[in-house]
C-alpha positions, 0 to 999 in steps of 0.5 A: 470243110475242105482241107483244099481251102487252106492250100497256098504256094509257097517257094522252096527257098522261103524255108527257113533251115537256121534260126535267127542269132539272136533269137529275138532278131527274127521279123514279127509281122503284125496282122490285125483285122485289116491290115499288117505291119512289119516289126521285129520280134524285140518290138513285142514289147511296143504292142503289149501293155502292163497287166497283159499276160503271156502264157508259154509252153515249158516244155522240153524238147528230148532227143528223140531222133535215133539211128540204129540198125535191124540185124539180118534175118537169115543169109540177108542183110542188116537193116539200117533204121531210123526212128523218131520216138513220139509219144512215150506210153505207161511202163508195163514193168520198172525195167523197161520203157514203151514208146510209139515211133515212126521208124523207116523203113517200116516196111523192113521191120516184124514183130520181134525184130530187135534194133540196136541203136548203141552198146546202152540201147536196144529196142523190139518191136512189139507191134507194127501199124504202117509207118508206126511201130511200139517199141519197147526198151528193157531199161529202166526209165533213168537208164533209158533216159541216159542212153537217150541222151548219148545216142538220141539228135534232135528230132528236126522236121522233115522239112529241114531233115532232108535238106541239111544234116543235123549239127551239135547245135541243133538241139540248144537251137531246137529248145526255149530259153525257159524249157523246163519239163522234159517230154517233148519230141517237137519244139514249141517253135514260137517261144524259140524267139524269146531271149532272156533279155527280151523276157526281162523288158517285157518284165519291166513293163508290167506284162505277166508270164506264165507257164503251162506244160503240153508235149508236142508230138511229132504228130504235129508234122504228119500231113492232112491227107484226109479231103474233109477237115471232119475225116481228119484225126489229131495225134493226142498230146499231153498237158498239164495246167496246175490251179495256181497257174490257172488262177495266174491266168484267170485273175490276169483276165479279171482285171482286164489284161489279155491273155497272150498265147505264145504258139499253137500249142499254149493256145490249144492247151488253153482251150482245152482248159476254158470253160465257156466263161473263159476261165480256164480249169486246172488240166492233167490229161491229152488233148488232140482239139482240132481247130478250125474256121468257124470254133469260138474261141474262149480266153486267148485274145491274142496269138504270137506264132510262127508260119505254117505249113499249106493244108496244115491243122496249124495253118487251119488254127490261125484262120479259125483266130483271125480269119481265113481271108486275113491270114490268106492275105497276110501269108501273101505279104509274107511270102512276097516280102521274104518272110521265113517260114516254118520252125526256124522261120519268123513270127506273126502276132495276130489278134483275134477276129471280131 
């Protein structure tokens, strides 16, 4: 399939670099398979009935963004270097951490070089594959975990990076209310919508939450770059589904509730997990599913997400859910009535194609 079919214009300025305060106060656009409507998020709500159940992803966002410095080689320069850790590997010894990155300018760096990022964090190179590099921190795990948290920001998207610098804030901002289990370096950008209070309402009308646990990489802003949806290869990511969740979820669908997927990542995992019954099985291990048009889906029935990127694998995902016709119209109305996309956009609750 060509990844030129999932193309649109989209304005610069439809690019969301702050979230909406509050949270839940975000524009929700509701696409079904013939039209859309304009709400909010506080009116979720008013399109779930009791019994249904909506399944997040707890994850927790780390600060995973570092700036740091290569010293000179020689009579030349030190290098300043930024890195965005993205997946951490096994640790090959009690004292030191391995993580893959993208750093730049990756160009600048060898094999052996040594980053100082801080008085507490120092990383070498062991390998260097284009854009990517393996770094290994002679800390062990607590350590490294502290040194992170003193010298590591939030890892923003490029596509808010390169506009505004980052702020204090960004990393409360870039995080759930329910976070939970540290080892994320992207936020599932769909629950940052939720709020305590629009949980509970949900609560009180008999809608169910369940949570299960996938690390988003940063793989998930790397562009498609391949021509054909069949040439491109996903990043894996790591997720967890325990049985008592997976039995939460099954016997949700037994007695005939749907399964809300709360972003991309919740569903993916999901996915993941079902069989073609549609049960879903207890789950420990990576995933790197690549959905698009024409993928049956197994146990989600409906998807609240946010808006995504031209020729993106997320965009290609909600086209497989609810059609790519529908989704090209929807995209239309939104951009044409002032939507914010993105991570710190707006969101959409779409149903699933027929």
């Amino acid at each position: 399939m060509r990844v030129d079919l999932f193309d649109f214009d989209l304005p610069a300025e439809r690019i969301a670099l702050e979230p909406a305060r509050p949270r839940d106060s975000a524009r929700l656009l509701h696409v079904s398979t013939d039209a859309v409507h304009d709400q909010c998020v506080r009116d979720l709500p008013s399109f779930l009935r009791s019994g249904d159940l909506l399944v997040l992803n707890d994850t927790k966002v780390i600060p995973a963004q570092l700036s740091g410095v290569r010293p000179a080689r020689g009579e030349g320069d030190d290098v300043r270097v930024d890195v965005t850790l993205h997946k951490r590997l096994p640790q090959p010894t009690r004292d030191s951490v391995r993580w893959r990155a993208f750093v730049r300018p990756a160009k600048r760096l060898q094999q052996g070089d040594e980053i100082i990022f801080g008085r507490k964090l120092f990383a070498c190179v062991e390998e260097r594959d284009g854009a990517e590099c393996l770094l290994r921190f002679d800390r062990e795990k607590r350590e490294f975990d502290k040194a992170l948290a003193e010298y590591g920001a939030a890892p923003l998207p490029p596509y808010i990076a390169r506009k505004r610098p980052a702020r204090a804030t960004d990393l409360e901002d870039y995080q759930t209310v329910y976070a939970d289990k540290e080892g994320s370096v992207a936020a599932p950008t769909a629950g940052l919508h939720f709020t305590d209070a629009l949980l509970a309402k949900l609560a009180e009308q008999g809608v169910g939450v369940e949570t299960i646990t996938l690390h988003v990489g940063a793989g998930t802003f790397l562009p498609v770059t391949a021509t054909e949806t069949e040439d491109h290869q996903m990043h894996a990511e790591w997720g967890e589904i325990t049985e008592r969740q997976a039995s939460a979820i099954n016997a949700a669908r037994a007695a005939g509730g749907r399964v809300i997927a709360v972003g991309t990542t919740s569903l993916r995992l999901l996915e993941s997990a079902a069989g073609d019954d549609g049960n879903v099985r207890p789950f420990k291990d990576e995933t790197d599913i690549f959905i698009t048009p024409g993928y049956r889906f197994k146990t989600v029935d409906l998807l609240l997400t946010n808006f995504h990127l031209p020729r993106s694998t997320l965009f290609m995902l909600v086209c497989a859910f609810s059609g790519t016709d529908v989704m090209k119209k929807a995209y239309a109305h939104a951009i044409a009535n002032h939507y914010r996309f993105y991570s710190y956009g707006d969101a959409c609750l779409l149903e699933r194609a027929k």
